[in-house]
DOTITI-201363 format. One record per residue (C-alpha): residue in three letters; x, y, z. Coordinates in steps of 0.1 Angstrom, whole numbers, plus 5000, padded with zeros to 4 digits. Example, Ala and Ser with C-alpha at 12.3 -4.5 7.8 and 13.67 -1.06 7.14 Angstrom:
<pts>
Ala512349555078;Ser513749895071;
</pts>
This chain:
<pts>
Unk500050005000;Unk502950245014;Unk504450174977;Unk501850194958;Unk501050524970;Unk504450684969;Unk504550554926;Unk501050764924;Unk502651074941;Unk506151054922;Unk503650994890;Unk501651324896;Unk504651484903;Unk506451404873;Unk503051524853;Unk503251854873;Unk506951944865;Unk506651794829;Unk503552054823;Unk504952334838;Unk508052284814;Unk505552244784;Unk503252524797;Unk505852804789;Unk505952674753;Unk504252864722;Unk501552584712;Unk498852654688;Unk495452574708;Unk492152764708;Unk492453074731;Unk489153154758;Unk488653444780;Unk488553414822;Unk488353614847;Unk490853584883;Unk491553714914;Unk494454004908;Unk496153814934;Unk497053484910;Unk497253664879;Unk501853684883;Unk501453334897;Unk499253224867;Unk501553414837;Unk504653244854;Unk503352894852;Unk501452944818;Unk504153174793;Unk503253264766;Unk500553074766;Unk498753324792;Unk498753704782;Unk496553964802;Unk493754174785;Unk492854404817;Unk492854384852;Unk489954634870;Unk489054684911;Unk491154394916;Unk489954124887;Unk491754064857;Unk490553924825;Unk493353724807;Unk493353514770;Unk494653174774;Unk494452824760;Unk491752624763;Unk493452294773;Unk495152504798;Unk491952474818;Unk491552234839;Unk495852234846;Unk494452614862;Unk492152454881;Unk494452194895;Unk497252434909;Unk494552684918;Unk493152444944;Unk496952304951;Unk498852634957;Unk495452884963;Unk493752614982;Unk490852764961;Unk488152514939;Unk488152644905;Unk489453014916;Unk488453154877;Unk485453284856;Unk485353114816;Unk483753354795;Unk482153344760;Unk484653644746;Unk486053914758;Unk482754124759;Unk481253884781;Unk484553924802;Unk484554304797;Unk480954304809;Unk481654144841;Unk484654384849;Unk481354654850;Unk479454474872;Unk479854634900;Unk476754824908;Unk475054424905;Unk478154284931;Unk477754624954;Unk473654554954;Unk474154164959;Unk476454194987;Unk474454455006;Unk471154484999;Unk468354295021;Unk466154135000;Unk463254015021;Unk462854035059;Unk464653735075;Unk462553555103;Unk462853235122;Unk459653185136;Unk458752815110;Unk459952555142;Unk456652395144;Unk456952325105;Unk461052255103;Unk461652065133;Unk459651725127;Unk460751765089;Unk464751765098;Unk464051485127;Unk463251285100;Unk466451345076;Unk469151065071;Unk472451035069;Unk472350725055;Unk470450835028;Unk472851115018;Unk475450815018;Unk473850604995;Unk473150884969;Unk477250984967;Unk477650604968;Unk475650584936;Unk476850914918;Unk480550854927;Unk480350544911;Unk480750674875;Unk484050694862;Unk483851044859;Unk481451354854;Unk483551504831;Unk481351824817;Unk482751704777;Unk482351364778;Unk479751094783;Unk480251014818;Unk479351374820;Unk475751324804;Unk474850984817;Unk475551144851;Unk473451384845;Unk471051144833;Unk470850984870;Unk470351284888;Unk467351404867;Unk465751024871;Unk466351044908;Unk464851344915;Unk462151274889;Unk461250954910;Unk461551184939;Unk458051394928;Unk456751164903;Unk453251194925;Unk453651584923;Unk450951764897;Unk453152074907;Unk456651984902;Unk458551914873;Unk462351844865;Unk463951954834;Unk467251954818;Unk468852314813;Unk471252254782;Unk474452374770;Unk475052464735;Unk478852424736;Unk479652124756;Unk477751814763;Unk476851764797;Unk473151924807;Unk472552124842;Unk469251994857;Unk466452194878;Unk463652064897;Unk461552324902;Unk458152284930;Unk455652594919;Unk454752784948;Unk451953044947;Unk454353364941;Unk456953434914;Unk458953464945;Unk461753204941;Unk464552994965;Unk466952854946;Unk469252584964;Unk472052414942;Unk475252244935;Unk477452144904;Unk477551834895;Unk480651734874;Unk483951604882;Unk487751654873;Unk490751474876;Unk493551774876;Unk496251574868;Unk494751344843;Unk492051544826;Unk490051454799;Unk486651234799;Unk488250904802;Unk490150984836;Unk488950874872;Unk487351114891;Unk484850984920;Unk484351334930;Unk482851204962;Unk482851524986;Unk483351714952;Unk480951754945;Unk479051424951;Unk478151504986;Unk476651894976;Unk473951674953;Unk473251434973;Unk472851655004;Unk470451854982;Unk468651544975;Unk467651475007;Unk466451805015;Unk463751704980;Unk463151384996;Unk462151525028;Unk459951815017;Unk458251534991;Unk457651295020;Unk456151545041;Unk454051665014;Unk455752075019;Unk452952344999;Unk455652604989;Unk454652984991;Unk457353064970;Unk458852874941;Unk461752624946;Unk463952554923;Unk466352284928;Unk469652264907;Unk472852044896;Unk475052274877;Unk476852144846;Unk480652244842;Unk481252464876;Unk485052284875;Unk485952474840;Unk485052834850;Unk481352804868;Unk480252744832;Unk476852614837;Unk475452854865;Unk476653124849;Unk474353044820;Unk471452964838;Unk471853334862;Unk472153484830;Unk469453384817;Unk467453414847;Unk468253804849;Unk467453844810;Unk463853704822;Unk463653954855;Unk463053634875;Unk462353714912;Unk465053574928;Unk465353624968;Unk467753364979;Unk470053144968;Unk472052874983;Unk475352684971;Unk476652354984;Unk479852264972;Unk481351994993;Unk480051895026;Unk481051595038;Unk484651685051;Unk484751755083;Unk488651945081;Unk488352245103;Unk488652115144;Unk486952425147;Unk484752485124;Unk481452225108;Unk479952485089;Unk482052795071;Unk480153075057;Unk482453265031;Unk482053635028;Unk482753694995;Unk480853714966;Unk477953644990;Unk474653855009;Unk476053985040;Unk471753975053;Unk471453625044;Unk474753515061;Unk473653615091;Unk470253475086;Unk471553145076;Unk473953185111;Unk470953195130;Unk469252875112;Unk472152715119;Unk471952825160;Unk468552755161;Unk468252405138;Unk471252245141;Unk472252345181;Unk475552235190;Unk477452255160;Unk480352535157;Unk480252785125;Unk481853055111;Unk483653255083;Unk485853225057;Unk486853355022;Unk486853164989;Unk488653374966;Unk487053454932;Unk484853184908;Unk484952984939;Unk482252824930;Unk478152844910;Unk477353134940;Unk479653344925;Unk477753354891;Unk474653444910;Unk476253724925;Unk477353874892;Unk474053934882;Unk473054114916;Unk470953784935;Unk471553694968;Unk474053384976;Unk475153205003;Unk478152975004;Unk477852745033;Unk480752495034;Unk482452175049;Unk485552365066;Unk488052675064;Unk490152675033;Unk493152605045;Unk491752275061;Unk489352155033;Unk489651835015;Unk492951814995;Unk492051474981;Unk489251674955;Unk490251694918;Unk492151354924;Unk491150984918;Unk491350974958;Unk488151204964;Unk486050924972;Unk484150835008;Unk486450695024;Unk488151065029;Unk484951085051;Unk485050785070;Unk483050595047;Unk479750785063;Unk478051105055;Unk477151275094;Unk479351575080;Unk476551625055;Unk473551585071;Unk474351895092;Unk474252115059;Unk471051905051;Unk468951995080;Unk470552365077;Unk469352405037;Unk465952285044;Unk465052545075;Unk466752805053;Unk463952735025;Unk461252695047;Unk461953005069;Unk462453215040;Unk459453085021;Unk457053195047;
</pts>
């Protein structure tokens, strides 16, 4: 075992020094547009070359031109030397990226606006609800979606991933006349994002969500391993139960849910950043969303849940604070920061909605297995009572904000 493990870590060495030698050579690839943190943009030009070149950098973002293949490599030493998941914004072309650079007046209004008056006054509704929630059931789902080579957003692990999460949550509220689940798709790569959505009686909508793909940083490509267990595995299935448990207590929304598994959040937050997009082109009435990426790590000793301040509602984090103080009693939380195109709330914020980021530990003591062929359960213990604490959490955040 002790071998076999040192060959796999002198193996993704060598791959690491061998691209950072071929990184800094001219090659002819397609170029793309992202967006990153001011902060990695020397650090990213010094391990990319030529390859790399900077457009604009504005209020602390910069927009650079680089190679396409160069992805998910960026991704990779993001998380390993940033300890950041993703860390970048890709963009359609530079006016999508210019367009973002301007969106400050959206980010200012996001960040500090209170969108609806935050109670907690629901117990009598959320209490028997989250009494009834399972870990074992979050375990079985990551058990199940883990189990695919890969959920690579290009290739066909990707789709018929995609393809199980729409049939499980279609089974979910199959007996539902109000509820339907739908496939969101993606013009330029294969793999679909999927919403459930439960119509309430107002255009009022929650919106609680995860991405769904996976990436192996060293390897790449749609043939590589990549469980993605706790990445992000654990997000969907925790969301799942929350379904489950509103379903199976028959929940009458007042306000719309929407339920989502974002396609291609590993590449640059691609598929949420479609589907906000699209949702502000339509004016939909969005008053609170909610990412979880990752949950089932328990890294910080002090620390289960971490709210991260950026790109996030500074109302809502408090809000979802107090959930968390009043639902799930005797669990420590507290703050953190991300970095930028952390993860799908980041593309909500963009386009001025409220976001939360609740998540499994600090940065600095998440899960360094993710992007890996090691992110798999047994990182957790081979049990999922790390998630079902950001289970109970999610579903008294939509039922206290729905009332």
């Amino acid at each position: 075992m002790k071998i076999k493990t040192l060959n796999s870590l002198v193996a993704g060495l060598i791959l690491v020094s061998a691209f950072s030698v071929n990184a800094a050579q001219p090659v002819q690839e397609k170029k793309v547009f992202i967006s990153i943190d001011s902060d990695a943009l020397k650090y990213t030009e010094k391990k990319f070359g030529s390859r790399v070149e900077e457009v604009q950098t504005t209020d602390g973002i910069s927009v650079l031109k680089i190679d396409e293949d160069a992805l998910p490599w960026l991704s990779m030493l993001m998380h390993k030397d940033f300890k950041r998941c993703g860390g970048f914004m890709l963009h359609d072309d530079e006016t999508d990226a210019q367009n973002l650079l301007n969106s400050n007046e959206e980010k200012f209004y996001a960040k500090n606006n209170s969108f609806v008056s935050y109670k907690i006054d629901q117990e009598a509704i959320v209490t028997p609800m989250i009494e009834q929630m399972k870990a074992e059931n979050i375990f079985a789902t990551i058990t199940q979606i883990s189990a695919f080579q890969n959920r690579y957003y290009k290739g066909e692990f990707g789709k018929k991933s995609a393809a199980f999460i729409k049939d499980t949550w279609t089974s979910l509220v199959k007996n539902r006349t109000d509820a339907t689940v739908e496939y969101f798709p993606h013009s330029k790569w294969d793999q679909p994002s999927i919403i459930l959505t439960i119509k309430g009686q107002s255009n009022e909508t929650i919106v609680l969500g995860g991405h769904q793909d996976s990436i192996n940083g060293y390897m790449g490509g749609s043939s590589a391993r990549a469980p993605g267990s706790d990445d992000n595995a654990s997000g969907i299935s925790t969301v799942t139960e929350v379904i489950r448990t509103l379903v199976d207590n028959s929940y009458q929304p007042q306000k719309t849910l929407k339920f989502m598994a974002y396609a291609a959040e590993e590449v640059g937050l691609l598929g949420s950043k479609e589907i906000a997009a699209d949702f502000k082109k339509r004016n939909e009435n969005i008053i609170g969303v909610m990412q979880l990426d990752m949950t089932n790590f328990k890294g910080s000793p002090d620390f289960d849940i971490v709210l991260m301040q950026d790109y996030t509602n500074d109302q809502q984090n408090k809000f979802v604070g107090a959930i968390i103080d009043r639902y799930v009693p005797g669990i420590k939380w507290g703050y953190d920061k991300c970095g930028y195109g952390c993860s799908d709330h980041a593309s909500w914020h963009t386009q001025g909605y409220p976001a939360s980021m609740p998540f499994e530990a600090t940065m600095d003591t998440m899960n360094h297995n993710i992007h890996t062929a090691n992110d798999t359960l047994n990182v957790s213990n081979n049990n999922a009572t790390h998630a079902i604490k950001f289970a109970k959490m999610a579903l008294a955040y939509i039922v206290e904000l729905d009332r």
